[in-house]
ZAMARGU-4260 file (C-alpha; in steps of 0.2 Angstrom, whole numbers, plus 5000, padded with zeros to 4 digits):
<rodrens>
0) 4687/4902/4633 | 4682/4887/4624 | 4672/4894/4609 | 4660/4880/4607 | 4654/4883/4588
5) 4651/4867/4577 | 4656/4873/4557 | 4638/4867/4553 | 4632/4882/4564 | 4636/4896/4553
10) 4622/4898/4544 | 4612/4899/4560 | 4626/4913/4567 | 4626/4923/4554 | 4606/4924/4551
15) 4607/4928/4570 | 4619/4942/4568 | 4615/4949/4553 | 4599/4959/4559 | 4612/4967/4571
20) 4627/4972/4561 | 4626/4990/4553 | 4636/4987/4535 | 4629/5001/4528 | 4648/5010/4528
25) 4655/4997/4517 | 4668/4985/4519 | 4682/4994/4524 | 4674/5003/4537 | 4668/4997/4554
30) 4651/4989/4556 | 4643/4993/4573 | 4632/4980/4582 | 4618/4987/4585 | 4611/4973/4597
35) 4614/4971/4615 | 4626/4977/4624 | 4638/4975/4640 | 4642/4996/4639 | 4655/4992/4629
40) 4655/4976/4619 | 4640/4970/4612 | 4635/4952/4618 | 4626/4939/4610 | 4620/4924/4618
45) 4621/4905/4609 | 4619/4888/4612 | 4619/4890/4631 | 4635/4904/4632 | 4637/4922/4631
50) 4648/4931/4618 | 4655/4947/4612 | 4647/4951/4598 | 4664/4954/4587 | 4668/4933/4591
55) 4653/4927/4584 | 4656/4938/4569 | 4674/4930/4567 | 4668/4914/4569 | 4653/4919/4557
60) 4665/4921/4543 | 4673/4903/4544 | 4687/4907/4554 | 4691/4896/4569 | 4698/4903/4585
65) 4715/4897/4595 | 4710/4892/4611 | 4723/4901/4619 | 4719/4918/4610 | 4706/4929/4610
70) 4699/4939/4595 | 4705/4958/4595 | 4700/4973/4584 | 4715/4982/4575 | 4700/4998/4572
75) 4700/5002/4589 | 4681/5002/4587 | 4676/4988/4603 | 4657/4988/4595 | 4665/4984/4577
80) 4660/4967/4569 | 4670/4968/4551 | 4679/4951/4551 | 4692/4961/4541 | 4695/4974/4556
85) 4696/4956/4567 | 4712/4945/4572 | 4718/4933/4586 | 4731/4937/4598 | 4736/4934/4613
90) 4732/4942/4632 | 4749/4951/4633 | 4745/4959/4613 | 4728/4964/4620 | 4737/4974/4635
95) 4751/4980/4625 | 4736/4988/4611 | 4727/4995/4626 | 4742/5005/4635 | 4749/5011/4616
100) 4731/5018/4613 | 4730/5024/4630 | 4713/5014/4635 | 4719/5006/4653 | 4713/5013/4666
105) 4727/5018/4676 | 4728/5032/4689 | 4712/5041/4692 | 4704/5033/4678 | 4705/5016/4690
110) 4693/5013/4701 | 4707/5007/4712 | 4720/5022/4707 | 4725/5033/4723 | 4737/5046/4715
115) 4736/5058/4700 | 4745/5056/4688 | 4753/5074/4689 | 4757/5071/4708 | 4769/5058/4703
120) 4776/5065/4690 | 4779/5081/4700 | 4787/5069/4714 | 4798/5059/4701 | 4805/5074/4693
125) 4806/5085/4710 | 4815/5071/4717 | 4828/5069/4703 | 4832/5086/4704 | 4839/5083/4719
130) 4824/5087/4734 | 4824/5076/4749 | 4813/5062/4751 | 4808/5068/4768 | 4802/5087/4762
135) 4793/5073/4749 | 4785/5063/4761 | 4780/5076/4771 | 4772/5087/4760 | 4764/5072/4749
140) 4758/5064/4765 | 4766/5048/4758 | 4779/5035/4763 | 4798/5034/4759 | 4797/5018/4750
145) 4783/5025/4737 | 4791/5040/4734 | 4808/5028/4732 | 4798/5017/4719 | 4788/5030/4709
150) 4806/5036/4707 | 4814/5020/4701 | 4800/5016/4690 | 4798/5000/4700 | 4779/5005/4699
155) 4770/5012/4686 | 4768/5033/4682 | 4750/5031/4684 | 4749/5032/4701 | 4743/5016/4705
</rodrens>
């Protein structure tokens, strides 16, 4: 995303944010926004666009964003605003934080997941111990080639 902000608009960002940005914890804690919110990020919107809250308040602190890279919180804290808990990276830093911290949805936790992930961890290990695919397909009501890929590792664990 283009992240249209004029240096000269700083003052005005930071007088808009302000009001909604808990610092009461200090500097090196989080500082919530308190504002609007998407049910997971808070949103702000400026000059004609909506943004996550945490953006602005990167940009509020005179720091210019990479086209190409998004602005990422090392606190783990997706309603923190702290420019120091804030950094750019890119789209494949962003998915590598979220599977090591175990915040995907993958598996029942996706909308779009079919399997637990205990059935195909059960089938993965049944199947290296040596049981047929065809008592696995039967019993799991599945096809060969899923039970062949879960195996592999061709697809993920989770069930998707």
């Amino acid at each position: 995303m283009k992240h249209p902000i004029d240096p000269r608009d700083v003052p005005l960002l930071q007088a808009l944010l302000d009001p909604f940005i808990d610092k009461s914890r200090g500097p090196k804690n989080c500082w919530p926004w308190t504002g609007a919110s998407n049910g997971r990020y808070g949103t702000v919107y400026f000059k004609g666009h909506n943004y996550g809250s945490h953006v602005l308040a990167y940009l509020a602190d005179r720091k210019k964003i990479r086209q190409e890279l998004l602005v990422l919180h090392n606190c783990d804290n997706s309603i923190c605003c702290n420019p120091a808990h804030l950094f750019q990276g890119t789209h494949g830093r962003n998915a590598k934080d979220r599977e090591r911290r175990n915040r995907g949805c993958y598996g029942t936790r996706n909308h779009l997941g079919k399997y637990p992930i205990q059935m195909v961890e059960e089938a993965r290990r049944r199947y290296w111990a040596g049981e047929s695919p065809t008592a696995l397909t039967s019993e799991y009501k599945l096809s060969r080639n899923l039970i062949y890929l879960w195996a592999s590792n061709r697809i993920r664990a989770h069930g998707i």
